[in-house]
Backbone as JSON, one array per atom type, in Angstrom:
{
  "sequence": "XXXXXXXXXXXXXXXXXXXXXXXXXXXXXXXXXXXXXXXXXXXXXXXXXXXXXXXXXXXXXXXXXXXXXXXXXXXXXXXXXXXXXXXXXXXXXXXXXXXXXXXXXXXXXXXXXXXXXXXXXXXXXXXXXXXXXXXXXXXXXXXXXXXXXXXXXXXXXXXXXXXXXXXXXXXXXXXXXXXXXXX",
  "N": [[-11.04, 22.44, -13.39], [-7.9, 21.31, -12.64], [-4.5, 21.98, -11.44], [-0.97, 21.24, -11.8], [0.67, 20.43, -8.94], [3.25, 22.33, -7.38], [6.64, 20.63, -6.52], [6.83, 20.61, -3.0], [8.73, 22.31, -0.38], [10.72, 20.19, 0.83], [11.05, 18.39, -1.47], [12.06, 19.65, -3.07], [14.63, 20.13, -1.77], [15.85, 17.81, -1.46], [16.11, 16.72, -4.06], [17.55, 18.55, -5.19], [20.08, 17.94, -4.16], [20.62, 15.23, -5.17], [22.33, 14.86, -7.89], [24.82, 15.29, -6.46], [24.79, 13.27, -4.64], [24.99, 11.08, -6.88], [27.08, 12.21, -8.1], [29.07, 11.53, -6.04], [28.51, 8.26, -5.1], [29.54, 7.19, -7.73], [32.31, 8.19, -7.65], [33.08, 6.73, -5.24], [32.83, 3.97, -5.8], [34.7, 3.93, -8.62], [36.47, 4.39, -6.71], [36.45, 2.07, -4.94], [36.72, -0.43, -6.63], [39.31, -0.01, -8.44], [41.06, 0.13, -5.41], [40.21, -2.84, -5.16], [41.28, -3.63, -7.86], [43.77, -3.37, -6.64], [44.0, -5.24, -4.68], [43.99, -7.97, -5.93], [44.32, -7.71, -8.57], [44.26, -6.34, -11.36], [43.01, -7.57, -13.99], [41.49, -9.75, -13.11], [39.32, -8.61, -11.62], [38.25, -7.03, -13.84], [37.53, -9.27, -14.76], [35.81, -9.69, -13.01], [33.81, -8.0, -12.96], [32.92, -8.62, -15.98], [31.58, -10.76, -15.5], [29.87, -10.15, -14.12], [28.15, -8.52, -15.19], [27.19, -9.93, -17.05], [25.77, -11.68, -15.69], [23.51, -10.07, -14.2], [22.42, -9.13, -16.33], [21.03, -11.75, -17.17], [20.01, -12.2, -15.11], [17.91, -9.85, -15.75], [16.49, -10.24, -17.69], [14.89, -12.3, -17.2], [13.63, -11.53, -14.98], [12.38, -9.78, -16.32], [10.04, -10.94, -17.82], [8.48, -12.3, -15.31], [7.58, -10.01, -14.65], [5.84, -8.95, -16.19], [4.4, -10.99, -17.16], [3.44, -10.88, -13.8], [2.05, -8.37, -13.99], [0.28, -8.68, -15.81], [-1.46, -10.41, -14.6], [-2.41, -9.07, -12.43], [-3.44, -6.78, -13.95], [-6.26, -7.84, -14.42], [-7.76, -7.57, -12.67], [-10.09, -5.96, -10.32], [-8.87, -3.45, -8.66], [-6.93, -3.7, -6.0], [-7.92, -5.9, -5.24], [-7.73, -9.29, -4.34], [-5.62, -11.66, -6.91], [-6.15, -14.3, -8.14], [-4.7, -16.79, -7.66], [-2.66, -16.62, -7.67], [-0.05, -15.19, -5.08], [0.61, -12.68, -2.43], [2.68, -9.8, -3.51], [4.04, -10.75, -5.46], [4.1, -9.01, -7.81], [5.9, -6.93, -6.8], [8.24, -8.37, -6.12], [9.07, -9.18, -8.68], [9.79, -6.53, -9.6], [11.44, -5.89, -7.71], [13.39, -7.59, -8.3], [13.99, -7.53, -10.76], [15.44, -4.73, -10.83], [17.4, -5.44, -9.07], [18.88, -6.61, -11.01], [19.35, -4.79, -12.73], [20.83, -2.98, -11.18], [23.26, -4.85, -11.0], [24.05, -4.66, -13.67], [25.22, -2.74, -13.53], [28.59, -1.4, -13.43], [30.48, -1.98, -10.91], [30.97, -2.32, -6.62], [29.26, -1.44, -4.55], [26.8, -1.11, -6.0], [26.79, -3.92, -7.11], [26.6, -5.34, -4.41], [23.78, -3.8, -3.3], [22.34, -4.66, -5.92], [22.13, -7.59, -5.36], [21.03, -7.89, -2.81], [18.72, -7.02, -3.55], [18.01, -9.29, -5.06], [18.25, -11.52, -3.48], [15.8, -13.56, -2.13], [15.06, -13.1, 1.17], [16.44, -10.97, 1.87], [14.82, -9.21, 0.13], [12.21, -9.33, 0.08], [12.76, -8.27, 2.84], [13.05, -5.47, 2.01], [11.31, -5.19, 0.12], [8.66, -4.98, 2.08], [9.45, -2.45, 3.49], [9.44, -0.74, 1.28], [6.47, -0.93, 0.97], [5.38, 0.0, 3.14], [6.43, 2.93, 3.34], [5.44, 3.65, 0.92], [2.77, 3.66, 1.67], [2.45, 5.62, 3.62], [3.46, 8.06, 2.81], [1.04, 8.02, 0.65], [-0.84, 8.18, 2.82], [-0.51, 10.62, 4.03], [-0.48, 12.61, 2.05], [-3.41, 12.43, 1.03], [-4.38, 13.03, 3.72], [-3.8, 16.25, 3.68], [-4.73, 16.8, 1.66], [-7.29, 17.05, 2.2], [-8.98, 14.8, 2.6], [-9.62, 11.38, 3.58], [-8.16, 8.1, 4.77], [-9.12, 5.0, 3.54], [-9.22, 1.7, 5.17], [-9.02, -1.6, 4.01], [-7.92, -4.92, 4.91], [-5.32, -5.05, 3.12], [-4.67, -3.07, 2.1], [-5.21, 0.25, 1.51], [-7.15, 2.83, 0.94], [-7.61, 6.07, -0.53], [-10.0, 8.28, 0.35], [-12.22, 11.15, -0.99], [-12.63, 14.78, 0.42], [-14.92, 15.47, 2.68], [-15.91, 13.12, 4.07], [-16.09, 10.15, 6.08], [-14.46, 11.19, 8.37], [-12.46, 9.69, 9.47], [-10.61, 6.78, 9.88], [-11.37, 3.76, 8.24], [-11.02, 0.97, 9.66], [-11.31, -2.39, 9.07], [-14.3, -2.42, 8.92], [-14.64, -0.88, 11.29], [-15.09, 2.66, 12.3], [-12.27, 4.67, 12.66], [-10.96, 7.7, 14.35], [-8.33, 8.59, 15.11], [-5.13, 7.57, 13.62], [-3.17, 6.99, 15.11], [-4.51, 5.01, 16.86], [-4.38, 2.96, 15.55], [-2.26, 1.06, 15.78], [0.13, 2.04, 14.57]],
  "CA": [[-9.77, 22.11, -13.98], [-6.92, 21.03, -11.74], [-2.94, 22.1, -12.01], [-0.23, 20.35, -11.61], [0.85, 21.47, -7.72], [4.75, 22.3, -7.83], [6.8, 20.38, -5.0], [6.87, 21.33, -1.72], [10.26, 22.54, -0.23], [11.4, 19.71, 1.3], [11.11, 17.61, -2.02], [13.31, 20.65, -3.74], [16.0, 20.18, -1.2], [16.1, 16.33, -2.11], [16.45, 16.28, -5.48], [18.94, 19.44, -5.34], [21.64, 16.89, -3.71], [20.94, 14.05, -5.83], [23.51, 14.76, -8.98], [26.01, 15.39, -5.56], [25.08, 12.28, -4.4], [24.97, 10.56, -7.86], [28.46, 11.63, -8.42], [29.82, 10.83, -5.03], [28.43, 6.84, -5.88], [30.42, 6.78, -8.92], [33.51, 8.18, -7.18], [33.16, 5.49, -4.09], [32.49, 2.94, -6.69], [35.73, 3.64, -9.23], [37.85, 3.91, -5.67], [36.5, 0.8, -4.68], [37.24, -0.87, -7.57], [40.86, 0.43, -7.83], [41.33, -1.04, -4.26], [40.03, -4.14, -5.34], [42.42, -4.36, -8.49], [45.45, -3.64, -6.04], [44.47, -6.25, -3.43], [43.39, -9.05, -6.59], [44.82, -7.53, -9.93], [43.23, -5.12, -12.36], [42.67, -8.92, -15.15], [40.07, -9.79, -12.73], [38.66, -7.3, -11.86], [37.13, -7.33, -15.24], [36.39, -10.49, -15.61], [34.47, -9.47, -12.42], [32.82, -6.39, -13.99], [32.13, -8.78, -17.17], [30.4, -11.65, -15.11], [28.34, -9.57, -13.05], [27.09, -7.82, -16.18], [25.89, -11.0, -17.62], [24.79, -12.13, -14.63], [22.52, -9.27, -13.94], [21.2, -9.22, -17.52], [20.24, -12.99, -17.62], [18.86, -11.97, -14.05], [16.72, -8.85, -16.04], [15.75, -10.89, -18.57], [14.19, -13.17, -16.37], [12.72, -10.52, -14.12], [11.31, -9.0, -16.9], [9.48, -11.86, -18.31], [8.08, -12.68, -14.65], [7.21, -8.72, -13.88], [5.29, -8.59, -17.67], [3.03, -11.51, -16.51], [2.48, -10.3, -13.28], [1.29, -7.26, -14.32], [-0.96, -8.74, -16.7], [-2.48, -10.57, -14.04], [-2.91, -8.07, -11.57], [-4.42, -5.78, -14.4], [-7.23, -8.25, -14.9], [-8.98, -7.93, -11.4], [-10.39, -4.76, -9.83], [-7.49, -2.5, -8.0], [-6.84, -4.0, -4.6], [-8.61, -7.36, -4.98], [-6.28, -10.43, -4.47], [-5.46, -11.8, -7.81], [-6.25, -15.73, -7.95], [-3.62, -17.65, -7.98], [-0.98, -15.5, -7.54], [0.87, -14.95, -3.62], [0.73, -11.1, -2.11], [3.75, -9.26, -3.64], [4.42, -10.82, -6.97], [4.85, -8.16, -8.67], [6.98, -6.21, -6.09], [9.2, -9.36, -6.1], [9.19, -9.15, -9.92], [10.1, -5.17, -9.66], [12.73, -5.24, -7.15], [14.58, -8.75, -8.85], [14.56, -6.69, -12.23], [16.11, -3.61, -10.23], [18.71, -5.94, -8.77], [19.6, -7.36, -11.76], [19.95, -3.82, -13.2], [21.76, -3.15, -10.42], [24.12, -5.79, -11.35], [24.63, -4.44, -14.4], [25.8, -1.17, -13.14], [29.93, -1.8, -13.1], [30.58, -1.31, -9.06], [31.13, -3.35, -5.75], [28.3, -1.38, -4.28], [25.88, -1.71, -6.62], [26.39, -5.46, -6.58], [25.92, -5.65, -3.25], [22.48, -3.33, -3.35], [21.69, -5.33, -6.88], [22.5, -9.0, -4.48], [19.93, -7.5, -1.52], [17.56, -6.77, -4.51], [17.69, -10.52, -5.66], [18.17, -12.51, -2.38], [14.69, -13.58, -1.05], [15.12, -12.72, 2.69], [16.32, -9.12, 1.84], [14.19, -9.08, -0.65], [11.13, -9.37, 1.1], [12.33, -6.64, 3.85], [13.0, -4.56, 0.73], [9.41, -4.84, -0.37], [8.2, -4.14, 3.51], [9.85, -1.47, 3.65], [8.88, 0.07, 0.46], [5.31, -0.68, 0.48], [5.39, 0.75, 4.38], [6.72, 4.19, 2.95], [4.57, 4.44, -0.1], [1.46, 3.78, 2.39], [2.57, 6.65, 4.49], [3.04, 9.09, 1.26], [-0.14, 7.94, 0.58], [-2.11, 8.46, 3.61], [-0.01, 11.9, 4.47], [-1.17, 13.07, 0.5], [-4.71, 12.35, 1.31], [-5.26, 14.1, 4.68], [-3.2, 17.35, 3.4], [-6.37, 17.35, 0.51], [-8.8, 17.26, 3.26], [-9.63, 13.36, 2.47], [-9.63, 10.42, 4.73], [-7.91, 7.47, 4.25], [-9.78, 3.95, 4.36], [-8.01, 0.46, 4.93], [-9.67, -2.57, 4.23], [-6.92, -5.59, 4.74], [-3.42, -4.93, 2.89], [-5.49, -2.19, 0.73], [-5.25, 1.51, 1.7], [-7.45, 3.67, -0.32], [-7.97, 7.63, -0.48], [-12.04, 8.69, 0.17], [-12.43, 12.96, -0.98], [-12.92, 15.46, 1.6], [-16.34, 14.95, 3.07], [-15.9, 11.41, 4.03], [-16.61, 9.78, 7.18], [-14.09, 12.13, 9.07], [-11.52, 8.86, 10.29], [-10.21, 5.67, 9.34], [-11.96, 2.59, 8.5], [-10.5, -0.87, 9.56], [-12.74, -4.1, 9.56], [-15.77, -1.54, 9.56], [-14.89, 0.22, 12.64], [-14.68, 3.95, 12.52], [-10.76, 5.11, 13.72], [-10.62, 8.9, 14.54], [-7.41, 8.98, 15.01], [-4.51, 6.79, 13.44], [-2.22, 6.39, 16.15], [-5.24, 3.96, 17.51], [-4.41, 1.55, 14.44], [-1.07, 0.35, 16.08], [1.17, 2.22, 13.56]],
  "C": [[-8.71, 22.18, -12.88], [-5.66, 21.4, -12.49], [-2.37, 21.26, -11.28], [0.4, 21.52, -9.89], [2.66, 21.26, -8.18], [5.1, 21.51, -6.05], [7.21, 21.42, -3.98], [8.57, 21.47, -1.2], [11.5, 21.26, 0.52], [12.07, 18.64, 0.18], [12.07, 18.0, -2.92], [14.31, 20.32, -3.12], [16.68, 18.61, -1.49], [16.72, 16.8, -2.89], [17.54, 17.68, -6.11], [20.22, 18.95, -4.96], [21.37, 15.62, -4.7], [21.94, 13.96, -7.13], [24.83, 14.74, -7.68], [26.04, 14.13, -5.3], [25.32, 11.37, -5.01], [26.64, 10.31, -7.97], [29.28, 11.27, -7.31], [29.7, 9.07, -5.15], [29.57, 6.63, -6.29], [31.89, 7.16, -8.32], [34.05, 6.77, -6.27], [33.56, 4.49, -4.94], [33.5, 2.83, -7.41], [36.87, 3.47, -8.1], [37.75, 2.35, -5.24], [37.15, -0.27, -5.85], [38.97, -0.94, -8.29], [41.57, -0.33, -6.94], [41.59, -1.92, -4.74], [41.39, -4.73, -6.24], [44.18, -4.26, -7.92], [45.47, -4.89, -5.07], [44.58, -8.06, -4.85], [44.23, -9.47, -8.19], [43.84, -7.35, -11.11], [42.67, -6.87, -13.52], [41.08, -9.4, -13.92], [39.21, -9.37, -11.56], [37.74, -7.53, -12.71], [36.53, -7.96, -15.56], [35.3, -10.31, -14.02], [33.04, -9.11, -12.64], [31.92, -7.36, -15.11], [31.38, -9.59, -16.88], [29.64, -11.13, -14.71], [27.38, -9.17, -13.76], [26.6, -8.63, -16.35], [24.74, -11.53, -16.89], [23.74, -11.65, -14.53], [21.27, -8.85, -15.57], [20.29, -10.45, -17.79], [18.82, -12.81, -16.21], [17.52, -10.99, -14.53], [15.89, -9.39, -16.5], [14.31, -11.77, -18.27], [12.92, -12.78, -15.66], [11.75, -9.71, -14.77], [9.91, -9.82, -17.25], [7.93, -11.95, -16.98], [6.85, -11.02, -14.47], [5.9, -8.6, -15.0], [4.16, -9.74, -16.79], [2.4, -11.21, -14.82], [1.39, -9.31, -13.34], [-0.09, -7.33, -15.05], [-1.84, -9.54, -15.67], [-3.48, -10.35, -13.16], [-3.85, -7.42, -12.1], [-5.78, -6.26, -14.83], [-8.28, -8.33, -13.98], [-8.88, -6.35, -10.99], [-9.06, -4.09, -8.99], [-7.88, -3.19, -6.58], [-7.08, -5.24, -4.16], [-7.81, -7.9, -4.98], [-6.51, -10.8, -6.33], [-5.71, -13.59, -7.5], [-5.46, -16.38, -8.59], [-2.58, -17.1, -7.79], [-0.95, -14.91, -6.04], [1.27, -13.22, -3.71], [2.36, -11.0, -2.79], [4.42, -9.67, -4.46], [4.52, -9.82, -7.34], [5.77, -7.13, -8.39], [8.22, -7.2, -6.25], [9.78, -9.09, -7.44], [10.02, -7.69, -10.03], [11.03, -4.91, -9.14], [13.83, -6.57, -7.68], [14.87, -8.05, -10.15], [15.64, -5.5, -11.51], [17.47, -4.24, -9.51], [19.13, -5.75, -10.1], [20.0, -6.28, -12.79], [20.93, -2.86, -12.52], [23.56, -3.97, -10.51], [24.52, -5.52, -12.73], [25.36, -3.04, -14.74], [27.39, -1.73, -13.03], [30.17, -1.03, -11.85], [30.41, -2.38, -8.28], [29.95, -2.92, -5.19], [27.03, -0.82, -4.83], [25.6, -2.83, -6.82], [26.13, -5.7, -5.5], [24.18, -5.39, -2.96], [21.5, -4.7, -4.38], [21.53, -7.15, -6.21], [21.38, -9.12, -3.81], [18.56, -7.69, -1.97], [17.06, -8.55, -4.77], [17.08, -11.71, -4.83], [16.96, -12.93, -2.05], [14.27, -12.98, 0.1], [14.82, -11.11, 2.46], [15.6, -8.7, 0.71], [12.79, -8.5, -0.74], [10.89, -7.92, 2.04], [12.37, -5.59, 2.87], [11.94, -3.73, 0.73], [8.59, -4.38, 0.64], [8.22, -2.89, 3.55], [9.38, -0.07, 2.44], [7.86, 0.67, 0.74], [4.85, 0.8, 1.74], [5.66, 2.76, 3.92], [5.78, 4.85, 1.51], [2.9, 4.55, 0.85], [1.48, 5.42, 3.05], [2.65, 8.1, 3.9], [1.61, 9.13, 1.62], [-1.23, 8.83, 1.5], [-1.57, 9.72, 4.0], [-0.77, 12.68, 3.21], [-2.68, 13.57, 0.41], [-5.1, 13.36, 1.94], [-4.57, 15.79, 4.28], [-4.32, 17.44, 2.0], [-7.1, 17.03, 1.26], [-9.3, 15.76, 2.76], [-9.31, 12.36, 3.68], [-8.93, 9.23, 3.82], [-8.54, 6.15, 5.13], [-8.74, 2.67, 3.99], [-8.54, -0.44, 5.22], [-8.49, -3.44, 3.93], [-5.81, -4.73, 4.89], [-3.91, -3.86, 2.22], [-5.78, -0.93, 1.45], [-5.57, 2.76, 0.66], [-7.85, 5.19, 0.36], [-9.44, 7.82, -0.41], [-11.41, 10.32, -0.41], [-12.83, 13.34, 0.44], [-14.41, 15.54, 1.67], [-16.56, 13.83, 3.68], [-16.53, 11.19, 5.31], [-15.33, 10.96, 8.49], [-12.64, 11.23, 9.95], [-11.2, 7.7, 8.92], [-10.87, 4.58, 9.51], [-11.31, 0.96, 8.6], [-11.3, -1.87, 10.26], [-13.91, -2.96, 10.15], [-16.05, -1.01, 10.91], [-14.1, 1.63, 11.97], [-13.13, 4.84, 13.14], [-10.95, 6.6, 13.48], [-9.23, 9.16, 14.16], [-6.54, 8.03, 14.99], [-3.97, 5.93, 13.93], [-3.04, 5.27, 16.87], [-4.82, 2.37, 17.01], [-3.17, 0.81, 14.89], [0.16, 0.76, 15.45], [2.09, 3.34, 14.55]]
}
């Protein structure tokens, strides 16, 4: 029987600033806004606030629709396998255009901007890089701290248990040690 492990101290010190940083946001965000209605005039303003909302909901709507069938088509093939017919990172695309577009319905200048970055293609893309890059590295840090190995066939980075081959496998060679892999 396994427990749930409690986090580690660095993940406590996070999430002990995040209501600080939460409400600093929302401060930035009503000063900005303020600004704005002195350089523009508080009337629109609003009708800023009220397009962006729609905007970002017709954008959810959308995103949801797209994110719902990816998902279903991802969940129909083994974990890791390509999906046929469907282009790497559908459903990250799908995940971070919904997150704009809820973004966009946050009232704020920088949350539209973030929720914009979210939508754009380009930054869209490095977005999703950048994510996946940091959940890999979770990942494979998670692993070797339970005595496991982590193997990487392709775009596909999976966990072995402790016992394993003792390294990393890419294109069926043996890696000892990571730093070999170019990362």
């Amino acid at each position: 029987m396994s427990f749930p492990v409690a986090p580690g101290p660095r993940a406590r010190r996070w999430t002990a600033w995040l209501p600080v940083g939460l409400l600093l946001l929302v401060v930035v965000e009503v000063w900005l806004l303020v600004q704005l209605g002195h350089v523009v005039g508080g009337g629109w303003v609003f009708v800023l606030l009220v397009v962006e909302t729609f905007g970002g909901a017709l954008v959810l709507r959308r995103a949801g629709r797209r994110a719902v069938e990816a998902f279903r088509q991802t969940a129909s093939v083994p974990f890791g396998a390509p999906v046929p017919g469907q282009e790497p990172g559908v459903v990250g695309n799908a995940v971070l255009t919904g997150v704009g577009g809820a973004l966009l319905v946050v009232p704020g200048l920088l949350s539209d901007v973030a929720g914009l970055l979210c939508i754009f293609p380009p930054t869209r893309r490095l977005i999703r890089r950048v994510f996946v890059r940091l959940a890999r590295q979770r990942f494979e840090r998670a692993v070797r701290e339970a005595g496991g190995t982590t193997v990487i066939v392709g775009d596909v980075v999976r966990g072995d248990h402790a016992g394993g081959h003792g390294g990393d496998v890419v294109d069926g060679e043996v890696v000892e040690d990571p730093r070999e892999l170019g990362r």
